[in-house]
PDB file as gemmi writes it, atoms N, CA and C in Angstrom:
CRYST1    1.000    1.000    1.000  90.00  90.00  90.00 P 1                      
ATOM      1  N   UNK A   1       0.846  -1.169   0.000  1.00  0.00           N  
ATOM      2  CA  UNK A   1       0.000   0.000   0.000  1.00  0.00           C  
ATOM      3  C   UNK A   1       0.895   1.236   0.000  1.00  0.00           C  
ATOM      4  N   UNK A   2       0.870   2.393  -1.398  1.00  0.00           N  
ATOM      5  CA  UNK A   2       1.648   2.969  -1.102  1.00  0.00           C  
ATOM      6  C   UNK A   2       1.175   4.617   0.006  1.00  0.00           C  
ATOM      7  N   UNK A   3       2.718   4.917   0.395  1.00  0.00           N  
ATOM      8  CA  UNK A   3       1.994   5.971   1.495  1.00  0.00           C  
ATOM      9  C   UNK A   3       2.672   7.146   0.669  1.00  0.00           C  
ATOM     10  N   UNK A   4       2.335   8.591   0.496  1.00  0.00           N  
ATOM     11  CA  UNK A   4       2.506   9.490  -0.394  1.00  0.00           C  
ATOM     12  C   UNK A   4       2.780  10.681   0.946  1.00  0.00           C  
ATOM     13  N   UNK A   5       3.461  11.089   1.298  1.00  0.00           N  
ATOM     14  CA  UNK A   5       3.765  12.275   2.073  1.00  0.00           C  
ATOM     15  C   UNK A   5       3.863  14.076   1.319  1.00  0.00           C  
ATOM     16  N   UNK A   6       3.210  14.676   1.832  1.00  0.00           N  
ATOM     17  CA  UNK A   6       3.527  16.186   0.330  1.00  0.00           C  
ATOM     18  C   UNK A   6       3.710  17.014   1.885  1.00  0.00           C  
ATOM     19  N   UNK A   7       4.741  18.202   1.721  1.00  0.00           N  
ATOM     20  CA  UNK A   7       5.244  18.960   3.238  1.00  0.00           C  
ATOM     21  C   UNK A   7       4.683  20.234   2.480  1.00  0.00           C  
ATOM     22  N   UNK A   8       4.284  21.293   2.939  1.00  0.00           N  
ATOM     23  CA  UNK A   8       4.063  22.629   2.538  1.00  0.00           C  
ATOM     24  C   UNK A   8       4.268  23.354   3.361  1.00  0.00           C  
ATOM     25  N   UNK A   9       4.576  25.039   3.095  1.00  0.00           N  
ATOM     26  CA  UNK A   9       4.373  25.550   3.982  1.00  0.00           C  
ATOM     27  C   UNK A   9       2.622  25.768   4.205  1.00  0.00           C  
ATOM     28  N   UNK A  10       2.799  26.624   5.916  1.00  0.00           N  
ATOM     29  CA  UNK A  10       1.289  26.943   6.048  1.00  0.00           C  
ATOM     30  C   UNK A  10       0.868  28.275   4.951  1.00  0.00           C  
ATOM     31  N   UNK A  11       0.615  28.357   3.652  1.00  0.00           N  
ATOM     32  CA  UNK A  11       0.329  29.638   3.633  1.00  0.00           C  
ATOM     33  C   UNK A  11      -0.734  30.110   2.336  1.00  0.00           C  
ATOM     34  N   UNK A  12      -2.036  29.735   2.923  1.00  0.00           N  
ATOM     35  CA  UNK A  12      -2.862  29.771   2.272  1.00  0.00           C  
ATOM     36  C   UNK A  12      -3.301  28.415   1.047  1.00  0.00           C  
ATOM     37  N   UNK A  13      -2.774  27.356   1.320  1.00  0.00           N  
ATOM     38  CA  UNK A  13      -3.105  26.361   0.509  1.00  0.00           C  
ATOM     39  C   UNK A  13      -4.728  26.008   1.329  1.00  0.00           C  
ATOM     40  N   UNK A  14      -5.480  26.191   0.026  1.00  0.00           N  
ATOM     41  CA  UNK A  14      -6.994  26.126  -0.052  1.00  0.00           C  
ATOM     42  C   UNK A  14      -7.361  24.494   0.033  1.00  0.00           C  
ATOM     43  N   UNK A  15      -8.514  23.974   0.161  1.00  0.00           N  
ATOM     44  CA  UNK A  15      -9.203  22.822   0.723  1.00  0.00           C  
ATOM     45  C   UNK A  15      -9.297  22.363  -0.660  1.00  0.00           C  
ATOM     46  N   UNK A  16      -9.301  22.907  -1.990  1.00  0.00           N  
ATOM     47  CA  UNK A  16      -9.395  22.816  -3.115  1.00  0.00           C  
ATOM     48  C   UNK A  16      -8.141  21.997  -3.816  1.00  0.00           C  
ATOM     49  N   UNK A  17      -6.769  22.777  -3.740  1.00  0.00           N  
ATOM     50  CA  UNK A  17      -5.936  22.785  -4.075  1.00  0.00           C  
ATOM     51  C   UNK A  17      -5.356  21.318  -3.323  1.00  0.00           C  
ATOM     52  N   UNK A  18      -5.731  21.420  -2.258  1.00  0.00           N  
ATOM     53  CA  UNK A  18      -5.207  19.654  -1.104  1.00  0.00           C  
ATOM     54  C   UNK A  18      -5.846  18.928  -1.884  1.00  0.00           C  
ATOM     55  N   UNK A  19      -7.252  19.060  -2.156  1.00  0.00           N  
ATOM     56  CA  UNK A  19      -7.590  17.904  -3.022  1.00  0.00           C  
ATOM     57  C   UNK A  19      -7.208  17.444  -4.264  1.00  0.00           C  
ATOM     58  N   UNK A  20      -7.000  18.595  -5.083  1.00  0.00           N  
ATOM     59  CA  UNK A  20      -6.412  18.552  -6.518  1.00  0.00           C  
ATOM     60  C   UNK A  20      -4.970  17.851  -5.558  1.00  0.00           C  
ATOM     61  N   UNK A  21      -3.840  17.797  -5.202  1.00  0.00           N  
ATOM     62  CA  UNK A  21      -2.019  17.198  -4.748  1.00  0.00           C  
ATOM     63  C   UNK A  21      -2.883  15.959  -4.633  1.00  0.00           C  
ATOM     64  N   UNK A  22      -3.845  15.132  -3.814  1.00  0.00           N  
ATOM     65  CA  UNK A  22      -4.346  14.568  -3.260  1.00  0.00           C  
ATOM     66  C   UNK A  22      -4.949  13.352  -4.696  1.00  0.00           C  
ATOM     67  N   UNK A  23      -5.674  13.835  -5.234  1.00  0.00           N  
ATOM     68  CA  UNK A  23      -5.744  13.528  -6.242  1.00  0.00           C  
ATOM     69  C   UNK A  23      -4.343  13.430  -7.528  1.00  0.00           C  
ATOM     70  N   UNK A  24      -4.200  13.969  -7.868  1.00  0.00           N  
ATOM     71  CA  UNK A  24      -2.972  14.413  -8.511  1.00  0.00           C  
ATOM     72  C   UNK A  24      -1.727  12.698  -8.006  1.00  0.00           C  
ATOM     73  N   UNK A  25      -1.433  13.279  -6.850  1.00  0.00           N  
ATOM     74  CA  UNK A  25      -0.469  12.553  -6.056  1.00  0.00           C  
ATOM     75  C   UNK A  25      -0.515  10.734  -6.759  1.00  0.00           C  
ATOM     76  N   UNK A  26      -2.054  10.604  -6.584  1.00  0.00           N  
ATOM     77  CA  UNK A  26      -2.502   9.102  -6.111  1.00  0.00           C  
ATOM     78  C   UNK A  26      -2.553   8.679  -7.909  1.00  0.00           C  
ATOM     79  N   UNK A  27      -2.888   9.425  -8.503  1.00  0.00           N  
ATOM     80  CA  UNK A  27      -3.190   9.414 -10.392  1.00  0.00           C  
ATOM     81  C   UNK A  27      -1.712   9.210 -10.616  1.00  0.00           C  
ATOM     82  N   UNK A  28      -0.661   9.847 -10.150  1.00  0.00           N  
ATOM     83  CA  UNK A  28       0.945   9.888 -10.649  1.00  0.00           C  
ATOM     84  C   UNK A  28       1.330   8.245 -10.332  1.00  0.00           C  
ATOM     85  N   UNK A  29       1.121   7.548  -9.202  1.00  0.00           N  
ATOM     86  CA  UNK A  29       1.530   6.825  -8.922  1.00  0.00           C  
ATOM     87  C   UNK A  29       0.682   4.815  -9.357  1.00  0.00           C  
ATOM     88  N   UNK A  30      -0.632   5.699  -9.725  1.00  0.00           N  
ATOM     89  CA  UNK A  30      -1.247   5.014 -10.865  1.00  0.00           C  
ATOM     90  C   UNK A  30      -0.872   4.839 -11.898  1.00  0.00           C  
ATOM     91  N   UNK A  31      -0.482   5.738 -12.479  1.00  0.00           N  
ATOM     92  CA  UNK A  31      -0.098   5.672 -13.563  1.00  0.00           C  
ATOM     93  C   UNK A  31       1.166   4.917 -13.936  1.00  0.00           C  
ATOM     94  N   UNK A  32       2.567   5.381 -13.253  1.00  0.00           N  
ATOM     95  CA  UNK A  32       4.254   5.486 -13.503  1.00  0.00           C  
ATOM     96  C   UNK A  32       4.665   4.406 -12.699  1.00  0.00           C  
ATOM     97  N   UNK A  33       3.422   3.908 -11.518  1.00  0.00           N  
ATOM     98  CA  UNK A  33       3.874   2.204 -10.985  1.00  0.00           C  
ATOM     99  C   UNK A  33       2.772   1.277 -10.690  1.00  0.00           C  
ATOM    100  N   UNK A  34       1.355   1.876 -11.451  1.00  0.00           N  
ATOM    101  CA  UNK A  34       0.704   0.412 -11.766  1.00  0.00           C  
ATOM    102  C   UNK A  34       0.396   0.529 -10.085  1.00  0.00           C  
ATOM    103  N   UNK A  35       0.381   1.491  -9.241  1.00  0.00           N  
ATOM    104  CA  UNK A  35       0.187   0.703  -7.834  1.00  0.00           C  
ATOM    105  C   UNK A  35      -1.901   1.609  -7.870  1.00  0.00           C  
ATOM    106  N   UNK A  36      -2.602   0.484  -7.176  1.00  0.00           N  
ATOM    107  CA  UNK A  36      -3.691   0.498  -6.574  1.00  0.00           C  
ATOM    108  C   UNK A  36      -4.382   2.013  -5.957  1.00  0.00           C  
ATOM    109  N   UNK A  37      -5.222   2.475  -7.175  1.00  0.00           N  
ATOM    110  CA  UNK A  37      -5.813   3.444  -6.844  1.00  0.00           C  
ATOM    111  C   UNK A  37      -6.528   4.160  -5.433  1.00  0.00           C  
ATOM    112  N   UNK A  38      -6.976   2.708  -4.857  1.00  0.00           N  
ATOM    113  CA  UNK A  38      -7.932   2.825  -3.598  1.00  0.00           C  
ATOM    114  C   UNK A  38      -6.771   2.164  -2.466  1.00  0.00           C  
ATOM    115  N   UNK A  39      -6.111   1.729  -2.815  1.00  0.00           N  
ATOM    116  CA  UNK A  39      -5.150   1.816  -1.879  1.00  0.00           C  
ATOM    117  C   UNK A  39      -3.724   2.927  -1.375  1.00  0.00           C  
ATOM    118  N   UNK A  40      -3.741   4.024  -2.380  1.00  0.00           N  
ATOM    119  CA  UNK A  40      -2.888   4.578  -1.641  1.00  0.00           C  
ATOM    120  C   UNK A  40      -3.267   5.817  -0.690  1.00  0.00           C  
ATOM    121  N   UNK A  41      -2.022   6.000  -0.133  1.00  0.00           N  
ATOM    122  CA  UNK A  41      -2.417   7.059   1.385  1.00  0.00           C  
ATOM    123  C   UNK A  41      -1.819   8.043   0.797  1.00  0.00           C  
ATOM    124  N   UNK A  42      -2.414   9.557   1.238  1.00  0.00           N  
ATOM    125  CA  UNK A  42      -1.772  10.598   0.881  1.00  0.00           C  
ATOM    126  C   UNK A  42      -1.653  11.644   1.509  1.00  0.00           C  
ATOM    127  N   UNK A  43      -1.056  12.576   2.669  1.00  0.00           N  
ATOM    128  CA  UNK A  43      -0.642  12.847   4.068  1.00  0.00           C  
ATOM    129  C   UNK A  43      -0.247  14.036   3.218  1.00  0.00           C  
ATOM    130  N   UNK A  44      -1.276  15.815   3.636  1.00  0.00           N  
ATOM    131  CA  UNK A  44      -0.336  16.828   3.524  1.00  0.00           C  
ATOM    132  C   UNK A  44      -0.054  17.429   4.666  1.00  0.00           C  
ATOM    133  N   UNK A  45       1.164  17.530   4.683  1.00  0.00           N  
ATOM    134  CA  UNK A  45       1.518  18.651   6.491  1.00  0.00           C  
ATOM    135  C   UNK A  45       1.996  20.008   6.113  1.00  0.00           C  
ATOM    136  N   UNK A  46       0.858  20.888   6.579  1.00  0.00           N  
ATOM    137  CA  UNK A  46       1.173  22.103   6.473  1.00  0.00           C  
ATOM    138  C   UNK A  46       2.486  22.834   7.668  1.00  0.00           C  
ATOM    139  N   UNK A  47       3.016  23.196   7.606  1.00  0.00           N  
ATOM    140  CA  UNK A  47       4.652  23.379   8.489  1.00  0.00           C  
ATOM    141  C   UNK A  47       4.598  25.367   8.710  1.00  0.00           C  
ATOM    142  N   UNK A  48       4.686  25.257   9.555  1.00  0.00           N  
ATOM    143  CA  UNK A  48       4.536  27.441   9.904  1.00  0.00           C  
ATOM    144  C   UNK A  48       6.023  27.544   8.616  1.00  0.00           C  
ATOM    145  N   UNK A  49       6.060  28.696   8.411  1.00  0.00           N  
ATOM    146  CA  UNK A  49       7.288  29.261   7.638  1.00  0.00           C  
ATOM    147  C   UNK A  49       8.566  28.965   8.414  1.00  0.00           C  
ATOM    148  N   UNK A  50       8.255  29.620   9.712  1.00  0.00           N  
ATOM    149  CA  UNK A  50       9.330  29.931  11.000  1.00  0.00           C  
ATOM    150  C   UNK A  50       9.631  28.222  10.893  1.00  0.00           C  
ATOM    151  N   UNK A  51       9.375  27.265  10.676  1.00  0.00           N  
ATOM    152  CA  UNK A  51       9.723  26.136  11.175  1.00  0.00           C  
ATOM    153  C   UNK A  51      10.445  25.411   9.913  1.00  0.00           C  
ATOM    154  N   UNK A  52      10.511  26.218   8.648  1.00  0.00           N  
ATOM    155  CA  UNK A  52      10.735  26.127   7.583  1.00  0.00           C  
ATOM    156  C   UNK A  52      12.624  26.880   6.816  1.00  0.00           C  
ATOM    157  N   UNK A  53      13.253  26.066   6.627  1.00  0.00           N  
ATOM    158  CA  UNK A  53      14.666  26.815   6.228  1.00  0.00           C  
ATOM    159  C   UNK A  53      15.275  26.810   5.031  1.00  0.00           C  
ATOM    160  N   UNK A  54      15.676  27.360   4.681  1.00  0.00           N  
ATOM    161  CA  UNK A  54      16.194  26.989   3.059  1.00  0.00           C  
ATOM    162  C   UNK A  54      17.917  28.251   3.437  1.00  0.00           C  
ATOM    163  N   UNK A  55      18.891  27.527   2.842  1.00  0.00           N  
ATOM    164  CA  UNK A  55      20.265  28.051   2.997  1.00  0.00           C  
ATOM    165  C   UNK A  55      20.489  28.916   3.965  1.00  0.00           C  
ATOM    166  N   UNK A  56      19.765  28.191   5.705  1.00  0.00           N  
ATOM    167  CA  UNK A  56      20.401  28.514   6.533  1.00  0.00           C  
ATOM    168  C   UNK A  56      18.935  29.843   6.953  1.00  0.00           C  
ATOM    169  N   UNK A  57      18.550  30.311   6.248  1.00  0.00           N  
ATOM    170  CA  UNK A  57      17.400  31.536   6.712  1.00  0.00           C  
ATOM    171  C   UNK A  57      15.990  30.805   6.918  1.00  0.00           C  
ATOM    172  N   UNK A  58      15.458  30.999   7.662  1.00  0.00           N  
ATOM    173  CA  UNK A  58      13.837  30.750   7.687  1.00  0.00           C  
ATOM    174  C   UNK A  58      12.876  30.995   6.210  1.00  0.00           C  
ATOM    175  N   UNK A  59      11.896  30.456   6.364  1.00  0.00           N  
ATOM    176  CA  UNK A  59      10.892  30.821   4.686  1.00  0.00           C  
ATOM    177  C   UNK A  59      10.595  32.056   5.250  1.00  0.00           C  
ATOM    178  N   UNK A  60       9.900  32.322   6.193  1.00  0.00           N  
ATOM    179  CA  UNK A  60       9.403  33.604   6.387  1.00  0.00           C  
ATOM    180  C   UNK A  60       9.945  34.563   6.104  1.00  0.00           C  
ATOM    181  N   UNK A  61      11.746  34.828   6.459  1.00  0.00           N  
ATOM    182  CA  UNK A  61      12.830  36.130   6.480  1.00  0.00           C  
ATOM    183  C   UNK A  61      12.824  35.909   4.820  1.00  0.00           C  
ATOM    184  N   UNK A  62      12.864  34.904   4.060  1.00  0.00           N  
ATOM    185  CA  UNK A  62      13.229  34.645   2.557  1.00  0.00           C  
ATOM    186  C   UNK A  62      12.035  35.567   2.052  1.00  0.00           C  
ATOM    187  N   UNK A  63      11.112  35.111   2.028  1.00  0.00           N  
ATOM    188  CA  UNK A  63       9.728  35.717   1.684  1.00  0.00           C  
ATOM    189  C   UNK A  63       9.760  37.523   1.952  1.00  0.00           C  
ATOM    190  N   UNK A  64       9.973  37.804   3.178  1.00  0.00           N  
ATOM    191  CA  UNK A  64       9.783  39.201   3.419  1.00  0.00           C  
ATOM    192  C   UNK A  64      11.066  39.783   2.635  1.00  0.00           C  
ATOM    193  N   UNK A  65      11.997  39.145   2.345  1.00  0.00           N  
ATOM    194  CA  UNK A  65      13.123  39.671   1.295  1.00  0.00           C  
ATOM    195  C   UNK A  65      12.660  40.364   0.080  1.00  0.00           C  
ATOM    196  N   UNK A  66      12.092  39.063  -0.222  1.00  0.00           N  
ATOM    197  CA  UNK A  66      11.205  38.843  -1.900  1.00  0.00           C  
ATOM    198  C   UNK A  66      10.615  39.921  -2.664  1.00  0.00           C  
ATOM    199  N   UNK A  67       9.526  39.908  -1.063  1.00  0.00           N  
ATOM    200  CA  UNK A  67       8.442  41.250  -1.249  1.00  0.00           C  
ATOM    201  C   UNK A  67       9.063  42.309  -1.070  1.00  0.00           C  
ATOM    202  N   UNK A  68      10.237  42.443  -0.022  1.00  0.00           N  
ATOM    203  CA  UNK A  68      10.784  44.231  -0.076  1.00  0.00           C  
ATOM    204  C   UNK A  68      11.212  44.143  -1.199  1.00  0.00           C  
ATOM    205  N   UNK A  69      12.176  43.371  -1.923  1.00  0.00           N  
ATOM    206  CA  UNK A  69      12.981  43.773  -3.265  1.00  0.00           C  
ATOM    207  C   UNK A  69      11.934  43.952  -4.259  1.00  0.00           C  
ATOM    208  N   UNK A  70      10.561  43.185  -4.363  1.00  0.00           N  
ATOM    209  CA  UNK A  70       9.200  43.215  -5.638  1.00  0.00           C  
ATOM    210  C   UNK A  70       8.945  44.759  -5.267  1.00  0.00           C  
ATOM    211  N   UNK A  71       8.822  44.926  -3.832  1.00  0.00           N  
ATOM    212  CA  UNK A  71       8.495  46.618  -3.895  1.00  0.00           C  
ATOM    213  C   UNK A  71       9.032  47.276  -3.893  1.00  0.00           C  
ATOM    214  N   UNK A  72      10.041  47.408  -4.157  1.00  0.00           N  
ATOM    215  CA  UNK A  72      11.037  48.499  -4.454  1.00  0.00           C  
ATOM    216  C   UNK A  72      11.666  48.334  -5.803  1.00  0.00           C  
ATOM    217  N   UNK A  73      10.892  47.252  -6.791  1.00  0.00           N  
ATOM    218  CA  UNK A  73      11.042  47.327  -7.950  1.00  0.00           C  
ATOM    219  C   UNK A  73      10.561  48.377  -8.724  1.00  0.00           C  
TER     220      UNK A  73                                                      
END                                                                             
């Protein structure tokens, strides 16, 4: 039975959009290994930013970068 894990941050992913990964997820693995539609599991964990790091900085400090440099474009 396969188990499908997807990590996100928390930030605004809609009840819509989980279902579309959710769907999505379970169709990919139908497809590319033949494994059992009604059998697989598919687990999204939404994660705060702050708990989130990429080269050493938090998502959050990355993000507020982003947006000062977009606004001061």
């Amino acid at each position: 039975m396969p188990f499908i894990q997807i990590d996100v941050t928390r930030d605004g992913v809609t009840k819509a959009q989980k279902q579309e990964l959710i769907l999505g997820a379970t169709q990919l693995l139908k497809d590319v290994l033949n494994k059992d539609f009604s059998l697989t599991h598919v687990i999204i964990r939404e994660i705060d930013s702050d708990n989130w790091g990429l080269a050493g900085e938090q998502v959050t400090e990355i993000r507020k970068q982003i947006n000062k440099q977009s606004n001061n474009a």
